[in-house]
C-alpha positions as CSV (number, residue, x, y, z in Angstrom):
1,X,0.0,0.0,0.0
2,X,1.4,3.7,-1.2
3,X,1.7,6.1,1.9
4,X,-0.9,8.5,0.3
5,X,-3.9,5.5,0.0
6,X,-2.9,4.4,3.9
7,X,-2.9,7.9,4.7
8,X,-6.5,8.0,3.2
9,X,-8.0,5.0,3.9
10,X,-6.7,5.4,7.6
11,X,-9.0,9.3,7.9
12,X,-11.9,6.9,7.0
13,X,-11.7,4.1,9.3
14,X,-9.4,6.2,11.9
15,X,-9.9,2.9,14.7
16,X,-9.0,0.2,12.6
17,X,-5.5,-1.0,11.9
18,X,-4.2,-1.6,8.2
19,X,-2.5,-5.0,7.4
20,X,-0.6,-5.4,4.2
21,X,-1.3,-8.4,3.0
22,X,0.8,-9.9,-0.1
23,X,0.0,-9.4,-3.5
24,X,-1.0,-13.2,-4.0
25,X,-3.5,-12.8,-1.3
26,X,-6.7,-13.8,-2.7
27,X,-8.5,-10.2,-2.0
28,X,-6.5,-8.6,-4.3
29,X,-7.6,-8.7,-8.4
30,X,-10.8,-11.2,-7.3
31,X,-12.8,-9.4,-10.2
32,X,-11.4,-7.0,-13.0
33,X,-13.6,-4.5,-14.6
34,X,-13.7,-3.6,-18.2
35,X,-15.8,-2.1,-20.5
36,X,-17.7,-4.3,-23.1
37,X,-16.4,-1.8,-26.0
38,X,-13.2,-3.5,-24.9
39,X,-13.6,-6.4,-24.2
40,X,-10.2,-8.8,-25.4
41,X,-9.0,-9.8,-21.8
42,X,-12.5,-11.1,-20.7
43,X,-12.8,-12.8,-24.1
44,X,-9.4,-13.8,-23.8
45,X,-9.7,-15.5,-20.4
46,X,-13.2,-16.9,-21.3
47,X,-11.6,-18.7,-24.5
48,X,-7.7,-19.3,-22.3
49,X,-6.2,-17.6,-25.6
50,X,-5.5,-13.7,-25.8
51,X,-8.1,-12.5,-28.1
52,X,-6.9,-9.1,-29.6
53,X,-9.2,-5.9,-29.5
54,X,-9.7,-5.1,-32.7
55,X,-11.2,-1.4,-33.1
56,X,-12.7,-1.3,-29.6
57,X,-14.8,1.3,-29.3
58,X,-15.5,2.9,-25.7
59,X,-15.3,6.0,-23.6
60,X,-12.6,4.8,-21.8
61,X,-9.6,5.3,-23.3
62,X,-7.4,4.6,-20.5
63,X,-8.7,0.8,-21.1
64,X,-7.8,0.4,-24.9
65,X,-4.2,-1.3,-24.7
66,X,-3.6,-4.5,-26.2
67,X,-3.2,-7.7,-24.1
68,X,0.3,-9.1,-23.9
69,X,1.1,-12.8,-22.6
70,X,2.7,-11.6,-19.8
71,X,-0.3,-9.6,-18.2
72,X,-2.6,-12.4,-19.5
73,X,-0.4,-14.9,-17.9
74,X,-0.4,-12.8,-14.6
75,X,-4.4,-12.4,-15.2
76,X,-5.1,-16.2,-15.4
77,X,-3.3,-16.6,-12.4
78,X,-4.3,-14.3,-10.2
79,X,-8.4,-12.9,-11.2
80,X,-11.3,-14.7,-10.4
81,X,-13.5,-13.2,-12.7
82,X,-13.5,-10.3,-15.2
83,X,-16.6,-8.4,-15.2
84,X,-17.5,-5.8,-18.4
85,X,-19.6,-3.0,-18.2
86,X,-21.8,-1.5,-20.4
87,X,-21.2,2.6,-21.8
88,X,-24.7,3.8,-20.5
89,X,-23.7,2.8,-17.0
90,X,-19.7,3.9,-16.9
91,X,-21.3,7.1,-18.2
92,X,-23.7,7.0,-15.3
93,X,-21.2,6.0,-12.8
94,X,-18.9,9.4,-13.9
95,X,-22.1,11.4,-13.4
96,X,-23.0,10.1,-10.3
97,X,-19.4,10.1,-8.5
98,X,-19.8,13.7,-9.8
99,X,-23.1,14.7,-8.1
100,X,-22.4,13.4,-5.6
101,X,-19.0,13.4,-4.4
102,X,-18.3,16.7,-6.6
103,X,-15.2,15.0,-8.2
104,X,-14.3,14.1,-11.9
105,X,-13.3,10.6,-12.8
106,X,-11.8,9.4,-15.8
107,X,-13.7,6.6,-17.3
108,X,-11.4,4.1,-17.2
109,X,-11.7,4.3,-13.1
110,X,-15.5,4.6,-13.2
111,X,-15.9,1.2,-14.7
112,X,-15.2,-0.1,-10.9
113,X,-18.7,1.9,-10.1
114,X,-20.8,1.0,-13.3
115,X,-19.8,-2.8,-12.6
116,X,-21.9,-2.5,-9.6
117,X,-24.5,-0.7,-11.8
118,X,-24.7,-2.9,-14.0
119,X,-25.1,-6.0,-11.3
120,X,-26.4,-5.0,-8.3
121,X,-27.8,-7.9,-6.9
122,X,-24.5,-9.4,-7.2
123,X,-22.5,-6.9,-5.0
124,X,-25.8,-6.6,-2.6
125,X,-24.7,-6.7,1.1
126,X,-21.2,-6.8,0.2
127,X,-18.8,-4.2,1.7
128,X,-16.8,-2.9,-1.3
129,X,-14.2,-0.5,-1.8
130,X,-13.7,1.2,-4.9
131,X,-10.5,3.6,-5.8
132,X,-11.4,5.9,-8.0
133,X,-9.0,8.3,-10.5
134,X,-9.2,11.4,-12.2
135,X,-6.7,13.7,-14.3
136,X,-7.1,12.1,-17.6
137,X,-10.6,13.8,-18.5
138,X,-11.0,16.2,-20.6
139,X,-14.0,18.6,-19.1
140,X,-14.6,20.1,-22.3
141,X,-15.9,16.6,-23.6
142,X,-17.5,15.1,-20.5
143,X,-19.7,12.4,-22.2
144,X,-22.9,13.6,-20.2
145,X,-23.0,16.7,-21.8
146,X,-24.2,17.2,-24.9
């Protein structure tokens, strides 16, 4: 864990001590979010062959890198499940992180939201965390305004 996310998770739960816990830890990378514009790593891992993206076509920009074997090797081993999201809801994930929380995210990080969105019965009475990312929007083409 970075200094500035122990920092912040520690002014949210103040009484409770953080343990780092190893990478291989089966918490860590149990689900992997990605849009369904670009798709290739759940295809990839559905069919245990890297399926390229070939013109993907999503918001999230931040998402559209190829898959190589080594981070599909390091996916197989390590992910339980990838999950995809649809547009409609990683656009309505950006829009309601910013109503309510008054902060921009890139698109790429709301996917973690507009998984739960999209599947809510799924992550019902669940505590989840979600980190979330900005700096790589540009507010002159926020997709909610038209």
């Amino acid at each position: 864990m970075d200094k500035a996310f122990r920092r912040e998770i520690k002014k949210v739960f103040p009484d409770k001590d953080l343990q780092e816990l190893p990478f291989s830890y089966g918490l860590f990378h149990s689900f992997y979010d990605f849009p369904k514009g670009a798709d290739d790593a759940f295809r990839s891992i559905r069919d245990d062959v890297i399926r390229p993206s070939i013109n993907p076509e999503t918001v999230c920009d931040g998402l559209l890198a190829q898959l190589s074997e080594k981070t599909f090797s390091i996916i197989k081993k390590n992910v339980n499940e990838i999950i995809t999201a649809s547009e409609e809801n990683i656009i309505m994930a950006m829009r309601i992180i910013w109503e309510r929380m008054k902060i921009i995210v890139e698109p790429s990080s709301a996917v973690a939201l507009a998984i739960i969105l999209e599947d809510k019965e799924k992550f019902s009475n669940k505590k989840i965390g979600l980190i979330l990312t900005g700096g790589n929007v540009d507010l002159e083409k926020l997709p909610w305004i038209y």
